[in-house]
C-alpha positions as CSV (number, residue, x, y, z in Angstrom):
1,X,7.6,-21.0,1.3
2,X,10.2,-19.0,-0.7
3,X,11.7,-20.4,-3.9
4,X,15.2,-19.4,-4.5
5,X,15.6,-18.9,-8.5
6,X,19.9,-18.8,-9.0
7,X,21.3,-17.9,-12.4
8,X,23.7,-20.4,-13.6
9,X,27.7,-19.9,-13.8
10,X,28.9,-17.2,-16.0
11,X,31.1,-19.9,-18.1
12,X,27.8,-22.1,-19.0
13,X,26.3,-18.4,-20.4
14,X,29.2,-18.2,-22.3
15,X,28.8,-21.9,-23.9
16,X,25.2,-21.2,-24.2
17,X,24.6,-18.2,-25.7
18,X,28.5,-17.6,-27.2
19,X,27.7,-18.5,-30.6
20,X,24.3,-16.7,-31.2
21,X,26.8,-13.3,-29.8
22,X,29.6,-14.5,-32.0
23,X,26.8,-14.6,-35.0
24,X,25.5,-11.6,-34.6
25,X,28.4,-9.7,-34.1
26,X,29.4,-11.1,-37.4
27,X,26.3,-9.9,-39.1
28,X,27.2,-6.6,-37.7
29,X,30.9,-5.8,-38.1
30,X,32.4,-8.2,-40.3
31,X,34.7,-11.2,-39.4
32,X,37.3,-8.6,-39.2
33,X,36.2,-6.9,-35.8
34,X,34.0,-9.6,-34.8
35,X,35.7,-11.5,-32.4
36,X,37.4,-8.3,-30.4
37,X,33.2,-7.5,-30.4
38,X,32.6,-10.8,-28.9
39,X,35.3,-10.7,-26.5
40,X,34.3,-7.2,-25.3
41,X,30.5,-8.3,-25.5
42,X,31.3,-11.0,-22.7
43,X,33.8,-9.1,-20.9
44,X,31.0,-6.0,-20.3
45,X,28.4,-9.1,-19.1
46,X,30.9,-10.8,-16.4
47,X,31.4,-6.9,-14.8
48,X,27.4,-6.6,-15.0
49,X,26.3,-10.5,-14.7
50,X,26.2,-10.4,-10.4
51,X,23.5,-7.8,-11.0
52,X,21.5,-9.2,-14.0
53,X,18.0,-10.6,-12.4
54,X,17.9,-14.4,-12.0
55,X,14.6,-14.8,-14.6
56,X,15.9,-12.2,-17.1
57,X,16.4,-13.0,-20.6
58,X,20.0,-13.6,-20.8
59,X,19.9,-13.8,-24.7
60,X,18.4,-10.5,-25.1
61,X,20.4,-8.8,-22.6
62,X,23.9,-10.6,-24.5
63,X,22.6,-9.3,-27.6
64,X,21.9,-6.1,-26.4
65,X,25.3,-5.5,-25.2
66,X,26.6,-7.1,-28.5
67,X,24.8,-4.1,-30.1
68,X,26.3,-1.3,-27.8
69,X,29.8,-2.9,-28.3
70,X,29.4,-3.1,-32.5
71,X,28.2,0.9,-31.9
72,X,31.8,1.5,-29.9
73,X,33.8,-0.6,-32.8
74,X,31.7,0.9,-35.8
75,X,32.5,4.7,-34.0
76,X,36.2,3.5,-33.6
77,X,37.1,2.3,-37.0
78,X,35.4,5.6,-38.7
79,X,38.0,7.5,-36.7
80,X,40.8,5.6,-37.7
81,X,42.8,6.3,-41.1
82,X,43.0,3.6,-43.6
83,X,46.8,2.6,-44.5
84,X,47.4,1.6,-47.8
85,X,51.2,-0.1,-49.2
86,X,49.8,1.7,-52.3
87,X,47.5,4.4,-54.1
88,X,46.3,2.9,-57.0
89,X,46.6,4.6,-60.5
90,X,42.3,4.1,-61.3
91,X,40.0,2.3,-59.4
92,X,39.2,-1.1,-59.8
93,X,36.4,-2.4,-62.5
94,X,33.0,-2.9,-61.4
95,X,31.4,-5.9,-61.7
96,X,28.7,-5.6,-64.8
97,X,25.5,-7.0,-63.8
98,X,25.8,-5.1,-60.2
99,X,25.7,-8.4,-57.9
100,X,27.5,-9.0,-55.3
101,X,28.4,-12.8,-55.0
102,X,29.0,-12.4,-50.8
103,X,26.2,-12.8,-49.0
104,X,28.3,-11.2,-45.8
105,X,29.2,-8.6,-47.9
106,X,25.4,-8.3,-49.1
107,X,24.8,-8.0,-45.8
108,X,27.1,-5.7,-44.9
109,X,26.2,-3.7,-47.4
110,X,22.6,-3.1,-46.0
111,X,21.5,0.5,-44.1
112,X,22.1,-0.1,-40.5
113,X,18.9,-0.2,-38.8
114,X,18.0,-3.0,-41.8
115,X,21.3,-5.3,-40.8
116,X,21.1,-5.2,-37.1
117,X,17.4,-6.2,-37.6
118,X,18.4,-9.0,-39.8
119,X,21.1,-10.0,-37.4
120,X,19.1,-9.7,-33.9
121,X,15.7,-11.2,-35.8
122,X,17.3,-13.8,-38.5
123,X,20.5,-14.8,-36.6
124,X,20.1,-14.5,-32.9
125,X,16.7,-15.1,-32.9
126,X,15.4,-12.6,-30.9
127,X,11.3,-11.9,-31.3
128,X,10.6,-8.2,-33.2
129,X,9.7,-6.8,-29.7
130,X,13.2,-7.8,-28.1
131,X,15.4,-6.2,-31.3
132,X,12.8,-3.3,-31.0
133,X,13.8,-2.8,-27.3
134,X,17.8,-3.2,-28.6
135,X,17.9,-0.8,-31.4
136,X,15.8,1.2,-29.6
137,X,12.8,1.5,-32.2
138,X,8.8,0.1,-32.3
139,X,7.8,-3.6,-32.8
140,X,6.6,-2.5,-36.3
141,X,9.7,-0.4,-37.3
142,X,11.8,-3.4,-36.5
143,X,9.0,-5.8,-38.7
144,X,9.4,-3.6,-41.5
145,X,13.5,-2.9,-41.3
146,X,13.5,-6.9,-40.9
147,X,11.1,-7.2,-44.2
148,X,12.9,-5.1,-45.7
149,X,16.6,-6.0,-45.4
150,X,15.4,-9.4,-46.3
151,X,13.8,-8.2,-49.6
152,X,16.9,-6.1,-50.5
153,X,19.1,-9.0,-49.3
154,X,16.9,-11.4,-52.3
155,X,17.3,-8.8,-55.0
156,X,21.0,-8.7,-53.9
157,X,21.8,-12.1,-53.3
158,X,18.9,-14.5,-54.6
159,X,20.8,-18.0,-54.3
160,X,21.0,-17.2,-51.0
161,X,17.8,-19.4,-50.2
162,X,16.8,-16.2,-47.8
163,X,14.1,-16.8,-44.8
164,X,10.7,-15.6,-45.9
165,X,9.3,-13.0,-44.2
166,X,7.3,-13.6,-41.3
């Protein structure tokens, strides 16, 4: 007796598992470049989807894409000049007691390995063995960039109400 296993259509991925890549994309690269990251995201897993294994784990395998594809826009931007209307005569003041209200910004702000942990563990909810196999890193490194984003993230951000660690 064989049982045939069939992955479902390409457009019920999309619904399923569009939001989680939309999130984490977010986390990643800012509102700004987000969607063109989610658009490419799912246009790189239609080309591949035929071949993807009928029990893999789509989620992972979105998310790891997601990452590539944040890689490609991160690499892009820092090759592109800025454009300003204007050059400013000083810089602008600093806030005084060194928080930043933003909690995307917050985010942003984080070392990289530390967001993309936070993203793939907190917001796509991906198990510290999957976002190891995505940033391509241990189990334990991923744990401790996780625990560690999230701790900075508190100090920078405490009203957040911030996951605990786990």
């Amino acid at each position: 007796m064989t049982i045939v296993t069939s992955k479902p259509p390409f457009e019920a991925v999309v619904a399923e598992h569009g939001a989680t890549v939309l999130r984490v994309c977010r986390a990643i690269l800012g509102r700004a470049d987000a969607d063109d990251a989610w658009s490419e995201t799912f246009l790189a897993a239609l080309a591949a989807y035929p071949e993807l294994p009928a029990g893999a784990n789509v989620e992972a395998w979105l998310v790891t894409i997601a990452h590539r594809k944040a890689i490609d826009v991160t690499r892009a931007a820092a090759r592109r000049a800025v454009p300003v209307a204007s050059v400013p005569d000083r810089p602008a003041a600093a806030r005084t007691d060194g928080r930043d209200l933003d909690l995307a910004s917050a985010l942003a702000a984080l070392p990289r390995r530390q967001r993309e942990a936070v993203a793939y563990h907190y917001l796509a909810g991906l198990p510290y063995a999957e976002v190891a196999a995505v940033t391509g890193s241990s189990t334990d490194a991923a744990r401790r960039a996780a625990a560690d984003g999230i701790a900075r993230l508190r100090r920078t951000y405490p009203a957040a109400g911030l996951p605990d660690g786990d």
